[in-house]
LUMLUMDO-206452 format. One record per residue: residue number from 1; residue in three letters; y, z, x of N, C-alpha, C, CB in turn. Coordinates in pm, 1 decimal. Each point is the difference from the previous one (the first is absolute). Glycine has a CB too. Layout:
% residues N
   nr  rest      n.c2      n.c3      n.c1     ca.c2     ca.c3     ca.c1      c.c2      c.c3      c.c1     cb.c2     cb.c3     cb.c1
  NUM   ALA         Y         Z         X         Y         Z         X         Y         Z         X         Y         Z         X
...
//
This chain:
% residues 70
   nr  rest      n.c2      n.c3      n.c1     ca.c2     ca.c3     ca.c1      c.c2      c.c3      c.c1     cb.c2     cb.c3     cb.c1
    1   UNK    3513.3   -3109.7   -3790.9    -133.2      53.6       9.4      -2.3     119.6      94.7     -95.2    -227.3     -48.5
    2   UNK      35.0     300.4      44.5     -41.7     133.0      47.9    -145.4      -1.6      78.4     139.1      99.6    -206.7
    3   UNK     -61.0    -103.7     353.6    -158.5      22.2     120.1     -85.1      91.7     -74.6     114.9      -0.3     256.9
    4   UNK    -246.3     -25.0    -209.4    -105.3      93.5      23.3      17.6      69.9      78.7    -120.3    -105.4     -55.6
    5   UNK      40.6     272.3     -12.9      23.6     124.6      54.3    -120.7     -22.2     129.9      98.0     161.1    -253.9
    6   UNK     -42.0    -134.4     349.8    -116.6      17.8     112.5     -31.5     133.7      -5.8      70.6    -171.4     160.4
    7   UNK    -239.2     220.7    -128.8     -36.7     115.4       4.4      36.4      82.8     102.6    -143.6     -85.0    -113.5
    8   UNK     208.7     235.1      49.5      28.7      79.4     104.5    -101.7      35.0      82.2     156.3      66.8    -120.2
    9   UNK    -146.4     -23.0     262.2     -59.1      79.7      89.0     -62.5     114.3     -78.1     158.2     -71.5     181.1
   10   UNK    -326.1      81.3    -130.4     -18.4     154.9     -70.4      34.5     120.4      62.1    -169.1     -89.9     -91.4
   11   UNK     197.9      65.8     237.4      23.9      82.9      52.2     113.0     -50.7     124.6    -236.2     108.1    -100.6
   12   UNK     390.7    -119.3      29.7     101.4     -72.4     103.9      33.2      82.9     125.2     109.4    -114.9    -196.8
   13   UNK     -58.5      33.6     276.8      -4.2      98.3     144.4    -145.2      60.8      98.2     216.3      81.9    -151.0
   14   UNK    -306.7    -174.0     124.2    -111.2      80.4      61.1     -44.2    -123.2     122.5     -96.4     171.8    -254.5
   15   UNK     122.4    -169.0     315.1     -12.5    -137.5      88.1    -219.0      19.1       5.4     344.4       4.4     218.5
   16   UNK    -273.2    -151.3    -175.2    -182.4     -65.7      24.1       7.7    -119.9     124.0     -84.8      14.5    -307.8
   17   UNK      -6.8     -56.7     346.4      -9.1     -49.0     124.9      61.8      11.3      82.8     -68.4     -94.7     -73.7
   18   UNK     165.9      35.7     118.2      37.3     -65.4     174.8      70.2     183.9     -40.0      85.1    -400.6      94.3
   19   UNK      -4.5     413.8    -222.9     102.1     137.1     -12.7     -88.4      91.8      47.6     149.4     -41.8    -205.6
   20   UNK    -280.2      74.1     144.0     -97.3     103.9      21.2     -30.6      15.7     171.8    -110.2     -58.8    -262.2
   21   UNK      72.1      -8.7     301.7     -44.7     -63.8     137.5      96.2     107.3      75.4     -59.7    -298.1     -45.8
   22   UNK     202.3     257.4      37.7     146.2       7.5      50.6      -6.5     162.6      -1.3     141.0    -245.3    -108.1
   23   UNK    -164.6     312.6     -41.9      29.1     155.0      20.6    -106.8      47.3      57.4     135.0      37.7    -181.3
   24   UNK    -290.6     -70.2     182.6    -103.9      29.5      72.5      52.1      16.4     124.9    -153.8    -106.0    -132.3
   25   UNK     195.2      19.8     202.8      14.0      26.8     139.1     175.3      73.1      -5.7    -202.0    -239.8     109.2
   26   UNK     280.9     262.6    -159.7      95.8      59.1      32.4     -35.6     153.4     -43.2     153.1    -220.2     -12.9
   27   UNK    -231.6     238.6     -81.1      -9.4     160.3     -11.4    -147.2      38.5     -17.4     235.1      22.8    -114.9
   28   UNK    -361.0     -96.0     111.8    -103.9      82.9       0.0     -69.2      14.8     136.9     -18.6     -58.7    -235.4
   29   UNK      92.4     -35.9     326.3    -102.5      -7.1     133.0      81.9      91.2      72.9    -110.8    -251.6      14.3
   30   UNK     232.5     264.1     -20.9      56.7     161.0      59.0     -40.3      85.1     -37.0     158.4     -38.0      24.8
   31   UNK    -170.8      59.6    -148.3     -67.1     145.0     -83.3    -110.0      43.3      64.2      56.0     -62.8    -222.3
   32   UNK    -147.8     -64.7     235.4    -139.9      38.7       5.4     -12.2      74.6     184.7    -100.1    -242.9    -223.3
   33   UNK     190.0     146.0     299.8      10.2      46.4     134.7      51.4     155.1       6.0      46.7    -252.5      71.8
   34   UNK      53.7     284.0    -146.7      76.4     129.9      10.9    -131.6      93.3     -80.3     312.9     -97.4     -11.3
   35   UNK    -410.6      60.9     -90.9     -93.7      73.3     -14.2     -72.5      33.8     107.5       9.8     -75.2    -186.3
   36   UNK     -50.7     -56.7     253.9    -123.3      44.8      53.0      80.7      51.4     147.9    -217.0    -184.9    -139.8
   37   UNK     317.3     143.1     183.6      62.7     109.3      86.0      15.4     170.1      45.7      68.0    -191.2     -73.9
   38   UNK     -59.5     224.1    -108.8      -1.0     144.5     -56.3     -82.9      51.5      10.9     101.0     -24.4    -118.3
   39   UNK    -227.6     -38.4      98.0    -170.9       5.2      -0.6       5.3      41.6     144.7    -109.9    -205.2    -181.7
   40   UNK     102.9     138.7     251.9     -18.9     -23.9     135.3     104.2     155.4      75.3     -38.4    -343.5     -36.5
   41   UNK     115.7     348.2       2.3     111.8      88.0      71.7     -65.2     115.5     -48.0     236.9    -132.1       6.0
   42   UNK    -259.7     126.8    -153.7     -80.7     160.5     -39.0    -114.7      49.5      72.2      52.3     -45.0    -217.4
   43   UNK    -141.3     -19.8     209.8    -153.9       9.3      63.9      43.7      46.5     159.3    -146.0    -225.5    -165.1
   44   UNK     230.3     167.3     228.0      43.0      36.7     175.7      69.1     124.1     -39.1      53.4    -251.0     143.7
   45   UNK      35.1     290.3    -203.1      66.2     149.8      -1.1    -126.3      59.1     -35.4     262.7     -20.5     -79.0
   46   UNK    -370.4      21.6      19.3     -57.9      95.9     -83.8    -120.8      24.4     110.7      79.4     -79.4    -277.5
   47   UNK    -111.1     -26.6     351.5    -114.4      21.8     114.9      32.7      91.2      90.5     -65.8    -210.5      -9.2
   48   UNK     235.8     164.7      91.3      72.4     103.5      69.4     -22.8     107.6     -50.8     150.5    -119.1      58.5
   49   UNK    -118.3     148.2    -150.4       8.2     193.6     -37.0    -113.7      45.7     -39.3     214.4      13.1     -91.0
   50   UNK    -349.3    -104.6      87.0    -113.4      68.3      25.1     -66.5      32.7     105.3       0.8     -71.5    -152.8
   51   UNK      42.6      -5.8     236.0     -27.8       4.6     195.7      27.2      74.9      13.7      27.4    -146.0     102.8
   52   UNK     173.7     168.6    -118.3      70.6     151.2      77.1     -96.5     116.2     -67.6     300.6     -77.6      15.1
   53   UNK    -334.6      90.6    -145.5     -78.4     136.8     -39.0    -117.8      38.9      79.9      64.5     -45.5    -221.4
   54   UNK    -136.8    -119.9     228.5    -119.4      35.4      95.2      34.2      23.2     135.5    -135.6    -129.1    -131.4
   55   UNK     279.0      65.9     224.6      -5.2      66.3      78.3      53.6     158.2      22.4     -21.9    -231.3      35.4
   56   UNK      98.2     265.4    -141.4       5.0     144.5     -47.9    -129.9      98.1      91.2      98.7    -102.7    -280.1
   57   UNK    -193.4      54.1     166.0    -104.5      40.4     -38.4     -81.7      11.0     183.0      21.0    -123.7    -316.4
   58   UNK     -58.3      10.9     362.6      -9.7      13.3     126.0      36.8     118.1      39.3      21.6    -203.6      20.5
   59   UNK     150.1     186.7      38.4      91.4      63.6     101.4     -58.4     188.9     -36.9     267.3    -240.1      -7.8
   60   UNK    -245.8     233.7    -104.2    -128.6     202.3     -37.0     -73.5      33.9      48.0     -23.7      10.8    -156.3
   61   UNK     -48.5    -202.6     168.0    -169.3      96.7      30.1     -49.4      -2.9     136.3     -97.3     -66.4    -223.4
   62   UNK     239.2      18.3     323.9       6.1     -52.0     125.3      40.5     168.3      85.0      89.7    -315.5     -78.0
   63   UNK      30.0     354.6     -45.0      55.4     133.8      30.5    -134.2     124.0     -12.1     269.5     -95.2    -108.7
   64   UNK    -342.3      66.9     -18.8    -108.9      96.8      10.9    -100.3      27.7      78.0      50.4     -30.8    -153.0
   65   UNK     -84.0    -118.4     243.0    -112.4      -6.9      71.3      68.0      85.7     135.9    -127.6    -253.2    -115.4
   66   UNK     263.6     212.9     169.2      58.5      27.1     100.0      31.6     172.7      29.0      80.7    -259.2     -41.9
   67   UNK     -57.9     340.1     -99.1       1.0     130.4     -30.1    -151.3      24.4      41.7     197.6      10.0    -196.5
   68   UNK    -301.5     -22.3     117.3    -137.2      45.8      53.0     -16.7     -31.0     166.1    -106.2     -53.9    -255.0
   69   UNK     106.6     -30.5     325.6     -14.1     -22.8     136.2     102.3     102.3      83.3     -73.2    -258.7     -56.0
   70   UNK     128.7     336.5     -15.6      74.4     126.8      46.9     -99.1     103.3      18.1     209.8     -52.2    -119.1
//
């Protein structure tokens, strides 16, 4: 006699529970940290180099006032 065919996987190799769980925390909760890291690191470079312009901007008008009081 000849077993019954058991139904294939519709989609083999795709883990589910405890497996899912397992790659969640090995690769999306780093990801998401190294995102929001990037986030975070961008926004601080980008504030810096709007300060230095404004203090640019200052240091001119510090020089102009100081020329007139001549």
């Amino acid at each position: 006699m000849v077993p019954p065919l058991e139904p294939a996987p519709l989609f083999p190799g795709v883990p589910g529970g405890p497996e899912l769980f397992i790659v969640f925390v090995l690769f999306g909760i780093p990801l998401v940290l190294l995102l929001v890291g990037a986030v975070v690191l961008r926004g601080f470079l980008r504030g810096r180099s709007e300060d230095s312009g404004r203090v640019q901007e200052l240091e001119r008008r510090v020089e102009e006032l100081e020329r007139e009081d001549r």
